[in-house]
VEXDREN-2710 file (C-alpha; in Angstrom, 1 decimal):
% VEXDREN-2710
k/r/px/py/pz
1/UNK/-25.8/28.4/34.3
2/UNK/-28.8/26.2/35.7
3/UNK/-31.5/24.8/33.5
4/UNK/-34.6/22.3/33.6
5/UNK/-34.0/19.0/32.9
6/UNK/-37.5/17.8/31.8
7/UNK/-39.5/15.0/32.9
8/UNK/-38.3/11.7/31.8
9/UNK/-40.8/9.8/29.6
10/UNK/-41.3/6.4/30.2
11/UNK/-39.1/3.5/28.6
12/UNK/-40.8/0.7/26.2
13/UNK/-37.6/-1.3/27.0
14/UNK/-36.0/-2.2/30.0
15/UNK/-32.7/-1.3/28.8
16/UNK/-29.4/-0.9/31.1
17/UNK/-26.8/1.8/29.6
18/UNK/-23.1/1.1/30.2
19/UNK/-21.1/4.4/29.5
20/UNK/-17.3/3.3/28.4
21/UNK/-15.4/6.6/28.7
22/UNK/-10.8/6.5/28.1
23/UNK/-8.4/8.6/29.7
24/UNK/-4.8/9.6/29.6
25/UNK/-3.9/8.2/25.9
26/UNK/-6.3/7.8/22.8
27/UNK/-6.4/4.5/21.9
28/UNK/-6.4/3.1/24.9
29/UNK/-8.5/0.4/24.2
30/UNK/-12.1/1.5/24.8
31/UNK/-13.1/-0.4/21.4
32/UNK/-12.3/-3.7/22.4
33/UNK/-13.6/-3.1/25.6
34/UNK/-16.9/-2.8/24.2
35/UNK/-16.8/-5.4/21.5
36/UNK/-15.6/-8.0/24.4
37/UNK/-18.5/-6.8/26.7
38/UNK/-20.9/-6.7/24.3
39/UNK/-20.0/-10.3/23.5
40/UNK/-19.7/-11.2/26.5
41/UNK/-23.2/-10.2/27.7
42/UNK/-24.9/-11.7/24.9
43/UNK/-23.3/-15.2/25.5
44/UNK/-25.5/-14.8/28.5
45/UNK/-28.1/-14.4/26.6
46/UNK/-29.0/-11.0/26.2
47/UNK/-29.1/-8.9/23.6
48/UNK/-26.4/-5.9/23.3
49/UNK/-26.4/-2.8/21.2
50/UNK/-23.0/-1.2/21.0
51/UNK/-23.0/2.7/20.1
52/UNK/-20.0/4.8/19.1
53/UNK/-19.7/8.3/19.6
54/UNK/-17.4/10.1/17.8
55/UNK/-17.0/13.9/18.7
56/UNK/-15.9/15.1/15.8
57/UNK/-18.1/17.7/13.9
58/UNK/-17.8/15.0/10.4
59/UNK/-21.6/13.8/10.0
60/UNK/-19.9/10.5/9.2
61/UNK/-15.8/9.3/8.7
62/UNK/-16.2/8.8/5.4
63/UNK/-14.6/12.4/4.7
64/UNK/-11.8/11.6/6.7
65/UNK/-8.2/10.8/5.6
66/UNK/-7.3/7.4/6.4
67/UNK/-4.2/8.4/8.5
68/UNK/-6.3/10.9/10.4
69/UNK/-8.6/8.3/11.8
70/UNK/-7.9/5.2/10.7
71/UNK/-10.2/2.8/8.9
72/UNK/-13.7/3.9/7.3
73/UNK/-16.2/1.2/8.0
74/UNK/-19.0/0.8/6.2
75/UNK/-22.2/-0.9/7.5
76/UNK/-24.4/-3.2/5.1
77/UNK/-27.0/-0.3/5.8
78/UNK/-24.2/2.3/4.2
79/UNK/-23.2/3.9/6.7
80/UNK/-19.5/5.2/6.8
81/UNK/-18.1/4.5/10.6
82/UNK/-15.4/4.4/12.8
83/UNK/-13.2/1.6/12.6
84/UNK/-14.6/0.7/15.8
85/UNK/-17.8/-0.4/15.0
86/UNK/-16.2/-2.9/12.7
87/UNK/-14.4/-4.6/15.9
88/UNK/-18.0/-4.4/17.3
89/UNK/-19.1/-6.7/14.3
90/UNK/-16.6/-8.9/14.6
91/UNK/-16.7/-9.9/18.2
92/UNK/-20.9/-10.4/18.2
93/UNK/-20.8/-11.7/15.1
94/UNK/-23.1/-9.8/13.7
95/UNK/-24.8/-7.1/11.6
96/UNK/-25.1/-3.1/12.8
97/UNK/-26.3/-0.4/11.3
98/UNK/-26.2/3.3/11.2
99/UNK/-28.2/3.5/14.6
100/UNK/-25.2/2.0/16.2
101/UNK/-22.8/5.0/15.6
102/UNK/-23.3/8.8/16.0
103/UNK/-21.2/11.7/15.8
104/UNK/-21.4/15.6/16.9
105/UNK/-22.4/16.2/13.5
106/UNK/-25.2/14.4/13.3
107/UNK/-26.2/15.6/16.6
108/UNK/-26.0/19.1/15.5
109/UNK/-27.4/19.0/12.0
110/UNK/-30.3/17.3/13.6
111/UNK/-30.8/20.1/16.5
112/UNK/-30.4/22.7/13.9
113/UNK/-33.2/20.9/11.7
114/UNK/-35.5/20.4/14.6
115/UNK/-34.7/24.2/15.3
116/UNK/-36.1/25.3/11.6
117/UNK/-38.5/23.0/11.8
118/UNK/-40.1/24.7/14.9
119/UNK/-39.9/21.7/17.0
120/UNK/-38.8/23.2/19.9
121/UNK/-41.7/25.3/20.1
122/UNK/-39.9/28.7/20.1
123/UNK/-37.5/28.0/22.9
124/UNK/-34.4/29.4/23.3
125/UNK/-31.9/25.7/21.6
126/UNK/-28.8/25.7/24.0
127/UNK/-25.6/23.5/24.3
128/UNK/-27.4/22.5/27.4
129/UNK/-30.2/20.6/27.8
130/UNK/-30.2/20.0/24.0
131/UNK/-27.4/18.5/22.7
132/UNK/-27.3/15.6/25.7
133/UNK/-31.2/15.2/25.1
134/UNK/-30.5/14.4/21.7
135/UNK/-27.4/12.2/22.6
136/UNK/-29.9/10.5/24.6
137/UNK/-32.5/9.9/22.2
138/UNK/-30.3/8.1/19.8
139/UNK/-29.3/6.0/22.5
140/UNK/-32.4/5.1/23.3
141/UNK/-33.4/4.9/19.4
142/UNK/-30.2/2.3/19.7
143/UNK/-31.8/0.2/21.7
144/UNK/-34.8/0.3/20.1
145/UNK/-33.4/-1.0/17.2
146/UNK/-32.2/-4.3/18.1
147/UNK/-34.5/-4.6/21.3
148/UNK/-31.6/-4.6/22.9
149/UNK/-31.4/-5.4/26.9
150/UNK/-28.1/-3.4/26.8
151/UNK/-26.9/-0.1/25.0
152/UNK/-23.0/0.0/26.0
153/UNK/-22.0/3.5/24.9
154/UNK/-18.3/4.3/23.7
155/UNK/-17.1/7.8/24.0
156/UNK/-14.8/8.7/21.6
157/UNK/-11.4/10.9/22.9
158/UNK/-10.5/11.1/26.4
159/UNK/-11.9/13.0/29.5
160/UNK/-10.7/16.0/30.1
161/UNK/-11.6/16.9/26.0
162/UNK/-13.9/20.2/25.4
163/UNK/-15.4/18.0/22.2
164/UNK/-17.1/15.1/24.2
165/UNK/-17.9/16.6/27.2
166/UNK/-21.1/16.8/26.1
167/UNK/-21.6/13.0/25.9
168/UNK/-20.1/12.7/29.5
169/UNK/-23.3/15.4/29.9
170/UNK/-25.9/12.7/28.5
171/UNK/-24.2/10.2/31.0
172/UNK/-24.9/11.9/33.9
173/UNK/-28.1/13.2/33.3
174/UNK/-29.1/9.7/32.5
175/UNK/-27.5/8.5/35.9
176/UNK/-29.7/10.9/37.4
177/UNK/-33.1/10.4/36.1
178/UNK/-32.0/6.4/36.0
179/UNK/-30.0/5.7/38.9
180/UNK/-29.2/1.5/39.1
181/UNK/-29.8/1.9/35.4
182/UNK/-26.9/3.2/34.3
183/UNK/-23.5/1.9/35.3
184/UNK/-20.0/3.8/33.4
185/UNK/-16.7/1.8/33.0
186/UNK/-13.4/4.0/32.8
187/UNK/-10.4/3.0/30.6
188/UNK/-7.4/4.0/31.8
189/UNK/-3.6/3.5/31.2
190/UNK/-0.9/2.9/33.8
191/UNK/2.5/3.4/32.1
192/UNK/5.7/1.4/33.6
193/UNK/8.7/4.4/32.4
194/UNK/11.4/2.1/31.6
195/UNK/13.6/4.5/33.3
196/UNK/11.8/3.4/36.7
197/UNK/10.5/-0.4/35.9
198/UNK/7.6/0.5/38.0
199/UNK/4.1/0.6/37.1
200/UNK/2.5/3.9/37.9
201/UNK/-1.2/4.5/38.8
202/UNK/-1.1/8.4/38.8
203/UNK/-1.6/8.6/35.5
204/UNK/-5.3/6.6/35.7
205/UNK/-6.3/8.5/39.3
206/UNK/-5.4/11.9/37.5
207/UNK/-7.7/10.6/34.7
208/UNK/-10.8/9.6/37.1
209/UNK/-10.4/12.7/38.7
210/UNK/-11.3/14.4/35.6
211/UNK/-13.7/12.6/35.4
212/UNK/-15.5/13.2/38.6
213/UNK/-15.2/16.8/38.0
214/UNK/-17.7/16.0/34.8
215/UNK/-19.9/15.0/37.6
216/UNK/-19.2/11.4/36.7
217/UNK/-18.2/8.4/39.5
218/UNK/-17.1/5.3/37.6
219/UNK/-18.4/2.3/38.9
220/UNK/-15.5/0.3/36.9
221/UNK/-12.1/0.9/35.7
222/UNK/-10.5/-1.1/33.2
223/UNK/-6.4/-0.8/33.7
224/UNK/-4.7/-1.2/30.3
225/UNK/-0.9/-1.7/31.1
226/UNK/2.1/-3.4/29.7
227/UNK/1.6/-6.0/32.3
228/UNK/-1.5/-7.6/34.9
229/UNK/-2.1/-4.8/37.4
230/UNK/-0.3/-6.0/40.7
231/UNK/-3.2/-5.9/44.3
232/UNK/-1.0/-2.9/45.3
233/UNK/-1.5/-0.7/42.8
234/UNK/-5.3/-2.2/42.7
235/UNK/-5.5/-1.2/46.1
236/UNK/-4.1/2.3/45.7
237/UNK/-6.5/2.7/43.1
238/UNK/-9.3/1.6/45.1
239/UNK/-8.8/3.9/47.9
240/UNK/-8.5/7.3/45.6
241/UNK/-10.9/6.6/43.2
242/UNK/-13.3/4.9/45.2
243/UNK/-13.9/2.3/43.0
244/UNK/-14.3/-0.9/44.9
245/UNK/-11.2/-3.1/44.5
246/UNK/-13.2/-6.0/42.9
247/UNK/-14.6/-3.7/39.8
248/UNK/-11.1/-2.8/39.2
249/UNK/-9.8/-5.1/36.5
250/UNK/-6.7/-5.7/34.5
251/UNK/-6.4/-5.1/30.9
252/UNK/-2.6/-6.3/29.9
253/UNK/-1.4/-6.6/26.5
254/UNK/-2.3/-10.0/24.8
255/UNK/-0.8/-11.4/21.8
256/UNK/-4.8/-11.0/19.9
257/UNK/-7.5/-8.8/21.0
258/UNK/-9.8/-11.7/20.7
259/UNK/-8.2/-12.9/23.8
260/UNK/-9.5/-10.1/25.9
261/UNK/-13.2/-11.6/26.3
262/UNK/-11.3/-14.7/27.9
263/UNK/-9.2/-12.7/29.9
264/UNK/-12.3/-11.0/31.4
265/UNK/-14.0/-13.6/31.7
266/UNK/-11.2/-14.9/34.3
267/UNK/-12.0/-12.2/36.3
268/UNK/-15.5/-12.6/36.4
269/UNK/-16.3/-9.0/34.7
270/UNK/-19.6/-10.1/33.1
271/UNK/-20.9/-11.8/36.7
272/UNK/-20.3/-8.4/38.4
273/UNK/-21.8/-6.3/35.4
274/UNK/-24.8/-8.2/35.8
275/UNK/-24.7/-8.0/39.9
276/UNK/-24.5/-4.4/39.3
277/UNK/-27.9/-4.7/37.8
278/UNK/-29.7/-7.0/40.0
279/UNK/-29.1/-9.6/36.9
280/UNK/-28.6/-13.3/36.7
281/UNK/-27.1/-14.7/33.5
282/UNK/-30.1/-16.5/31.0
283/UNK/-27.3/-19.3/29.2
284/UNK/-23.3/-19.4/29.5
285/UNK/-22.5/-19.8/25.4
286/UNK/-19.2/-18.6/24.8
287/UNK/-17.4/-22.4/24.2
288/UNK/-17.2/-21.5/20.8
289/UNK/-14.7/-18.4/21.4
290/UNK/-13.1/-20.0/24.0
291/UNK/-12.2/-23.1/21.7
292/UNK/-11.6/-20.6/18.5
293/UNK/-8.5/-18.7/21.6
294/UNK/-7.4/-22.0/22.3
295/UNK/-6.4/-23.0/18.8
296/UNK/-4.9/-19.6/17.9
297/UNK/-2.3/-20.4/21.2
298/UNK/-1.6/-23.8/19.4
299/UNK/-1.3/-21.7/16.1
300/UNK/0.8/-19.4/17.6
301/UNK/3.2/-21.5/19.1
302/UNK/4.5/-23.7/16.3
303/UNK/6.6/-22.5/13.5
304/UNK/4.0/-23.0/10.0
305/UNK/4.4/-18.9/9.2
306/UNK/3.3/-17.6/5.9
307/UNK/4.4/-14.3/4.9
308/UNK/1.9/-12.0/3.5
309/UNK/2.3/-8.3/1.8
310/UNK/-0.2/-6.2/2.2
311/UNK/0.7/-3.2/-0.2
312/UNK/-0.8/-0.1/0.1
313/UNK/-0.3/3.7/0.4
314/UNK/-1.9/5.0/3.5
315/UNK/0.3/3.5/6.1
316/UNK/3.0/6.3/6.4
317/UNK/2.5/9.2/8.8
318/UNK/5.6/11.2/10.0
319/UNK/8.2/8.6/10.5
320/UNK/5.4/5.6/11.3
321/UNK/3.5/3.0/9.6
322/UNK/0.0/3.2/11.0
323/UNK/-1.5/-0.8/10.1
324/UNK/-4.7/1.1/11.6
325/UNK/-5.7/2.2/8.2
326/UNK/-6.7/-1.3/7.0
327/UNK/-7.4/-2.7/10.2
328/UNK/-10.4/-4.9/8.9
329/UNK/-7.7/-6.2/6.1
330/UNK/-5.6/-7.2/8.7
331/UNK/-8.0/-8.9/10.7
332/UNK/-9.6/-11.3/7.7
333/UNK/-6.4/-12.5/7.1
334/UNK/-5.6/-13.5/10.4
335/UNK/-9.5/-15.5/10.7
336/UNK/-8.2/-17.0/7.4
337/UNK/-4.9/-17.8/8.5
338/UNK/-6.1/-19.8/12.0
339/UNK/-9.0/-21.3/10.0
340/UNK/-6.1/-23.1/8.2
341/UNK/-4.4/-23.7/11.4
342/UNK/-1.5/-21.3/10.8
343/UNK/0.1/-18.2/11.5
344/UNK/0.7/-14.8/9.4
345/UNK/3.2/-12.2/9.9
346/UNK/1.9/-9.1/7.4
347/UNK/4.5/-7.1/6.3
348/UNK/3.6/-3.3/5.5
349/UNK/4.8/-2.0/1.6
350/UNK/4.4/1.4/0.2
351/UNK/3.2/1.3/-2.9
352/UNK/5.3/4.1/-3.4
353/UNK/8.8/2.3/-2.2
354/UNK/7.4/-0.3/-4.8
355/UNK/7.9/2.4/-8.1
356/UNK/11.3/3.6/-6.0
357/UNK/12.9/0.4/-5.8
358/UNK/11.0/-2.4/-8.1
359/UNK/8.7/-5.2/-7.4
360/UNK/11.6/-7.7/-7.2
361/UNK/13.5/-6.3/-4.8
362/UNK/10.0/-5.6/-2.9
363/UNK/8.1/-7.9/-2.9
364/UNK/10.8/-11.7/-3.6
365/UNK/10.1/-13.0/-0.6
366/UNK/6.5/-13.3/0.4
367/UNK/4.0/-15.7/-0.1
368/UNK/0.8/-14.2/-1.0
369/UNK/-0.1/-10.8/-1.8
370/UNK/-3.2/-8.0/-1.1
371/UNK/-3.3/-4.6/-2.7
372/UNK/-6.4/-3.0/-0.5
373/UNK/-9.0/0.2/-0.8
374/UNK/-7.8/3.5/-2.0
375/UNK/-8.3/6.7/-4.1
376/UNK/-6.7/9.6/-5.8
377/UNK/-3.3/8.5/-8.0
378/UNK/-0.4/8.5/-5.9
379/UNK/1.0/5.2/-6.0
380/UNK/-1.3/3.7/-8.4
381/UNK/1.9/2.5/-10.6
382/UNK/3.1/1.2/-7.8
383/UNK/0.1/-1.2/-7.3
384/UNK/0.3/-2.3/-11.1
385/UNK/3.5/-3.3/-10.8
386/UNK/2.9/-5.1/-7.7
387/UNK/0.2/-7.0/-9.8
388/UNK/2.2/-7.5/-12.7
389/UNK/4.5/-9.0/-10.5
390/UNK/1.9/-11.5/-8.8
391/UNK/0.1/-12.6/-12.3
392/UNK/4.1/-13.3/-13.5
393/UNK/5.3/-15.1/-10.4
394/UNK/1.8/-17.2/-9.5
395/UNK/1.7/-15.2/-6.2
396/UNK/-1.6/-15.9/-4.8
397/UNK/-3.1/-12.3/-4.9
398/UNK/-6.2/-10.5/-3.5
399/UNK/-7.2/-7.0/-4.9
400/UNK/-10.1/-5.4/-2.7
401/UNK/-11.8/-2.5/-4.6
402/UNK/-9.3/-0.3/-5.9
403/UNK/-7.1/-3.6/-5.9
404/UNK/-9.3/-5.0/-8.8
405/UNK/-9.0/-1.7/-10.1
406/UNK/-5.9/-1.7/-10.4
407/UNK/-6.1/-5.4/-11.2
408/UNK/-8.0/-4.7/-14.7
409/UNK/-5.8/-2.2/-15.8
410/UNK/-2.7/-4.2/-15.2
411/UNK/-4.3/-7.0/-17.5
412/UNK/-6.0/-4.5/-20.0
413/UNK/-1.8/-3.2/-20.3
414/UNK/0.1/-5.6/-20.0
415/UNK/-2.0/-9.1/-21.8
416/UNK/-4.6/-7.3/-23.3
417/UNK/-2.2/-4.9/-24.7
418/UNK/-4.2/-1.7/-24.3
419/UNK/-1.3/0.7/-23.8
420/UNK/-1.7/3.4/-21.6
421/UNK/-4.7/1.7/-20.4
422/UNK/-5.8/3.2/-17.0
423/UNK/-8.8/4.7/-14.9
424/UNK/-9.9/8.3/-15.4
425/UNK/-9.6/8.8/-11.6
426/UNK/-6.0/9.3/-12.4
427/UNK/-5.5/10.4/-15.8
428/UNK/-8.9/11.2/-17.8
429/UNK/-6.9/11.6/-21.2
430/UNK/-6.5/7.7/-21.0
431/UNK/-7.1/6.3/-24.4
432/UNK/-8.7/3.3/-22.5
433/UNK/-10.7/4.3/-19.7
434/UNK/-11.0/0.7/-18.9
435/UNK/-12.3/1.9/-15.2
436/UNK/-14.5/5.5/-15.4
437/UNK/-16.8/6.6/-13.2
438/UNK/-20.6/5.8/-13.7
439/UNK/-22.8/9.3/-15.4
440/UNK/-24.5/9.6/-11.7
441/UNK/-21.4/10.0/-9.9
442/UNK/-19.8/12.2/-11.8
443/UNK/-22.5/14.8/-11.6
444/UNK/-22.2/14.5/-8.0
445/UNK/-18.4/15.0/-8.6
446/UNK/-18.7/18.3/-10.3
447/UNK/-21.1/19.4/-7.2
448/UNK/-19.0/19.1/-4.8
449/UNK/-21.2/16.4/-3.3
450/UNK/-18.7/14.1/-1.7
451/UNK/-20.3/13.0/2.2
452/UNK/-22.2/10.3/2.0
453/UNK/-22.6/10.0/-2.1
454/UNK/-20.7/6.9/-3.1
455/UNK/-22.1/3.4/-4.1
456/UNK/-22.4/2.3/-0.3
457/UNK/-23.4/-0.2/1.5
458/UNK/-24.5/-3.9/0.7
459/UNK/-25.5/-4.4/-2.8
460/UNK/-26.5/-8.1/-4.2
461/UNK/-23.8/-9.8/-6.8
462/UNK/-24.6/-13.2/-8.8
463/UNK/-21.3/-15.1/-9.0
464/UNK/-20.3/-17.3/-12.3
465/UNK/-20.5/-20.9/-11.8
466/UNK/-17.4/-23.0/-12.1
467/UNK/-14.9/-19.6/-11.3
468/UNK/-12.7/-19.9/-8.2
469/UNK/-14.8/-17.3/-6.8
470/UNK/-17.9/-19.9/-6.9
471/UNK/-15.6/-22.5/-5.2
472/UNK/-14.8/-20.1/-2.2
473/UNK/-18.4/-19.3/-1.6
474/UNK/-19.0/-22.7/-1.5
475/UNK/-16.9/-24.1/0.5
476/UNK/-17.2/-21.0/3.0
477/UNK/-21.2/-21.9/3.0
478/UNK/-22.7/-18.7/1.7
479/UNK/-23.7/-20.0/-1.5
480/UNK/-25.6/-23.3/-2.4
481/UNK/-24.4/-26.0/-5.2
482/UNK/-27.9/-25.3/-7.6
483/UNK/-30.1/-22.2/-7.6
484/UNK/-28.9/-18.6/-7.6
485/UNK/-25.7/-18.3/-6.4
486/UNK/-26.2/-14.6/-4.5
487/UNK/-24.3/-12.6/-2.3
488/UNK/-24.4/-9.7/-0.7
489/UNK/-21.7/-7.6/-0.3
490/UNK/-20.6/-4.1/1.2
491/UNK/-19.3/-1.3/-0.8
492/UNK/-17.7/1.9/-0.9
493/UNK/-16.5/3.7/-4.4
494/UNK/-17.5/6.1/-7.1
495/UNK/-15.5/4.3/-10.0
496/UNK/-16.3/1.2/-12.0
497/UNK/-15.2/-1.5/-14.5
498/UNK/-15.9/0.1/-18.1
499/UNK/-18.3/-2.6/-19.5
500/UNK/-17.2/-1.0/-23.2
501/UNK/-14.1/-3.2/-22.7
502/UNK/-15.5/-5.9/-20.8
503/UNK/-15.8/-8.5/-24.8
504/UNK/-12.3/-7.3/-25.4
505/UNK/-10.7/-8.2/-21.8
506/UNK/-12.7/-11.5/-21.8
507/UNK/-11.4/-12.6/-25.4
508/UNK/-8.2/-11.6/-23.3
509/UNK/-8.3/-14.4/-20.7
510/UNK/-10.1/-12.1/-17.4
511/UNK/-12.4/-14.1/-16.2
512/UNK/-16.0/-11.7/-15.0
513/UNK/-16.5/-14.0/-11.9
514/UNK/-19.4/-12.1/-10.6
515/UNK/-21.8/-9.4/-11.5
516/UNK/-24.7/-7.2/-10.4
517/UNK/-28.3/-9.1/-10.9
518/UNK/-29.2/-7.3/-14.3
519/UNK/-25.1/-7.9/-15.1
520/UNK/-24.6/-4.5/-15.6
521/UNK/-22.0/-4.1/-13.0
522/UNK/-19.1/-5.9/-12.8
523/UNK/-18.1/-7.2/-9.1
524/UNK/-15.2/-9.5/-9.0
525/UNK/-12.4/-10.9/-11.8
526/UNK/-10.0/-13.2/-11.8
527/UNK/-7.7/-15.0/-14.0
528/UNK/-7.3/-18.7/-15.1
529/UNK/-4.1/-20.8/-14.9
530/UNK/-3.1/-19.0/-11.7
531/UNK/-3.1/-20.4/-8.0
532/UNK/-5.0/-17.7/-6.8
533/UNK/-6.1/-13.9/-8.5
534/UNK/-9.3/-12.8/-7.6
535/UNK/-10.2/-9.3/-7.7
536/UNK/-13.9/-8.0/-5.9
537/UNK/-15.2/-4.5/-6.7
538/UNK/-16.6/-4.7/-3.1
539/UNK/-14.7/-5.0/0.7
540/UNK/-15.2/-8.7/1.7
541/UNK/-13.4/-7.4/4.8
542/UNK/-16.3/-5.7/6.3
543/UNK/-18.4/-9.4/6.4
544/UNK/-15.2/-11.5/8.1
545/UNK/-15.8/-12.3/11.2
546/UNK/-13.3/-14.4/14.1
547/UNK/-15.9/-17.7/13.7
548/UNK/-16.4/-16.9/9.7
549/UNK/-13.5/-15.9/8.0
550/UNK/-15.0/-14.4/4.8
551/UNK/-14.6/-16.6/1.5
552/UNK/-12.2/-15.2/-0.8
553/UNK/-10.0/-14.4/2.0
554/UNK/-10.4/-17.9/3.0
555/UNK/-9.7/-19.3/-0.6
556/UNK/-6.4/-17.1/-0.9
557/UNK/-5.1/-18.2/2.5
558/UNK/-6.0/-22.0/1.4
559/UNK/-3.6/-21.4/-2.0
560/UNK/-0.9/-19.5/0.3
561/UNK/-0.8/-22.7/2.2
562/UNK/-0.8/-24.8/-0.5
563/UNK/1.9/-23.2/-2.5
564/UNK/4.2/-23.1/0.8
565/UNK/3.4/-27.1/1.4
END
């Protein structure tokens, strides 16, 4: 089928588009790849604007089981994202927002509406031109949105995939209106079969060939592998790809991701992006990421180790544990482990294997504890007991949304004395609903109206003077000593503390550490007399960063580390 492309319209910004396509495994490492280019790039002072493309027909992850996809990330703008994006966040240091991610859902639910809207002007709407068209525009709208010198465009999957061959489309239409504009960069993985103890490159030229029959060339392959990729295989490589031997660059496994911006850097990736372009760097300012990798190698090579348990009920599928499903958990506590110049191992508990077997047996042996996100019952006792089990022993412990949840009840049982006390998410006949769900969403409850319809997204929180809470905020410089001590945090959750038993928990000994501006809203508890037990209604772990390590993470870790001295 042939069709016309349309004239190109003129660009407002000189923007250069990086396509970052994977091939013969998911999770390959296209992610990182962009975070550490992005980064990168703008430590040469330009501005980047990473986009993820999901091909899934979701409008957004948030629908999404945790062990289907991983992590839901949630922007401060409230939009619910690939785990991806958070990586993206992480690395630049920065804020993105819903303009930064896109899935085929959105692309199609905005075609369609375009479609009833006649503003195609009563042509004939077709896979082809319109779907890459409109791929295209939000790329462009991308840039637009953080002026941005480069867009560098993940595609979700691999090639060879019916569901984001469209995007492959966009990239090649692109190349051909654009030309020097456009460059695409080709993960790839080269197994080493331990039966043969050889690396093999079939697997990656099977991969770009696939890709060249999308009508795509890649101008760069990354080659993820067990091991640095030897000049013989580069060479091979080289000569049946035609990639040029110097654009082909090694991606072995490191002992962080973070490292992987270093390890580019080595090989001069960022120069030749930039030669590609007929670019010269503006600044070099990447000192502070290259000291931050050198004192994680000094952390990681002495023998200070705290143990942390992270226990939660979305790890198992089939016979594995996925750590996937709180990867921005995982990552906060490792900034607030090197920020104390020490290392973590986390260790994975099922809430469920906690009701099985018992807390003691469990969880004896670790030093600090963190009951994440959730929803739905299962393993909800399993959580309480965990936290009955930290308040008792003066674990330091760290509950993040359904964590405080769980948190209150655990108190409102077990000191407050409120038997039976729970959350009506899991059994509405509680006599004390001491969480509920606000009036607003349970109407949207009873409609069905799930996508999109939580409390998302940053929302402002006063924090109590002279809590814990206040000290962390402090001491991590997001709050000031007089005035209004104000955050802003990121949220995701239809159920909240029930303010009806807020005099009675108080009188109790939980300590309301911070609130929504009118006070209406409770955001974070803790508890007096303890090293350590802070509860947030919101995820701090969307707002840690590498260089930043969020507050109350940081103010756990400092207890762990006390505790252990």
């Amino acid at each position: 089928m042939s069709y016309h492309v349309k004239p190109r319209k003129a660009k407002k910004l000189n923007t250069k588009f990086i396509f970052v396509s994977g091939g013969v495994i998911s999770s390959v490492g296209k992610g990182v790849t962009v975070s550490s280019l992005s980064l990168l790039l703008e430590s040469r002072g330009y501005t980047v604007a990473p986009l993820k493309c999901d091909p899934y027909l979701n409008v957004d992850a948030g629908t999404i089981r945790p062990q289907e996809h991983g992590e839901v990330f949630v922007t401060q703008d409230g939009m619910e994202t690939d785990q991806d994006v958070g990586n993206y966040e992480r690395f630049m240091n920065t804020n993105l927002t819903k303009a930064n991610y896109m899935t085929n859902g959105q692309i199609y639910q905005n075609i369609i509406r375009k479609e009833r809207n006649f503003e195609y002007d009563g042509e004939d709407v077709e896979i082809v031109p319109h779907v890459p068209e409109e791929i295209i525009r939000r790329a462009e709208a991308a840039a637009k949105a953080r002026k941005a010198d480069f867009v560098i465009i993940e595609v979700g999957g691999t090639v060879g995939e019916y569901q984001n061959i469209l995007f492959i489309e966009a990239n090649r239409i692109m190349k051909y209106r654009d030309g020097r504009d456009v460059m695409h960069i080709h993960v790839g993985y080269l197994p080493t079969p331990p039966s043969i103890g050889e690396m093999k490159s079939k697997p990656m030229q099977t991969s770009v060939r696939l890709l060249n029959g999308s009508g795509i060339q890649p101008d760069f392959l990354i080659c993820r592998a067990e091991k640095a990729l030897d000049d013989r295989r580069k060479s091979t490589l080289a000569w049946i790809t035609n990639v040029p031997a110097d654009h082909i660059i090694a991606a072995p496994n490191l002992d962080t991701i973070y490292r992987i911006p270093v390890d580019f850097e080595r090989q001069k990736v960022t120069d030749k992006i930039l030669a590609f372009f007929n670019m010269k760097s503006k600044k070099n300012d990447f000192a502070k990421w290259k000291n931050l990798i050198n004192k994680v190698s000094g952390i990681n090579g002495h023998s200070k180790v705290m143990d942390i348990a992270v226990v939660g009920k979305y790890f198992e599928t089939g016979d594995y544990k996925l750590s996937d499903v709180y990867v921005s958990v995982v990552e906060s506590i490792k900034h607030a482990s090197w920020m104390y110049g020490v290392k973590t191992n986390l260790h994975w508990v099922s809430s469920i294997d906690v009701e099985k077997f018992g807390a003691e047996k469990m969880l004896g042996n670790f030093n600090g504890i963190v009951v994440p996100g959730g929803f739905g019952s299962r393993g909800t006792e399993g959580m309480i007991e965990t936290i009955k089990y930290a308040r008792e022993n003066n674990i330091p412990y760290l509950g993040l949304c359904y964590g405080m949840q769980m948190a209150t009840i655990e108190f409102a049982r077990n000191v407050a004395k409120l038997k039976n006390a729970n959350t009506t998410e899991v059994d509405d006949d509680t006599p004390h609903p001491v969480i509920h769900i606000m009036p607003d969403q349970a109407k949207k409850m009873l409609n069905r109206d799930y996508g999109a319809s939580m409390r998302l997204g940053g929302w402002d929180c006063m924090i109590t003077r002279g809590t814990k809470t206040e000290a962390a905020y402090l001491e991590g410089g997001r709050i000031k000593k007089t005035g209004k001590a104000k955050i802003s945090e990121r949220h995701r959750h239809r159920f909240e503390f029930n303010n009806e038993y807020r005099e009675r928990l108080e009188k109790a000994g939980l300590v309301i550490a911070g609130t929504t501006p009118d006070g209406q809203l409770v955001e974070i508890i803790e508890l007096k007399n303890h090293p350590y037990f802070v509860g947030s209604q919101f995820h701090p772990e969307f707002q840690s960063r590498p260089l930043s390590p969020h507050p109350l993470f940081a103010g756990f870790m400092k207890a762990v580390v006390k505790l252990k001295k």
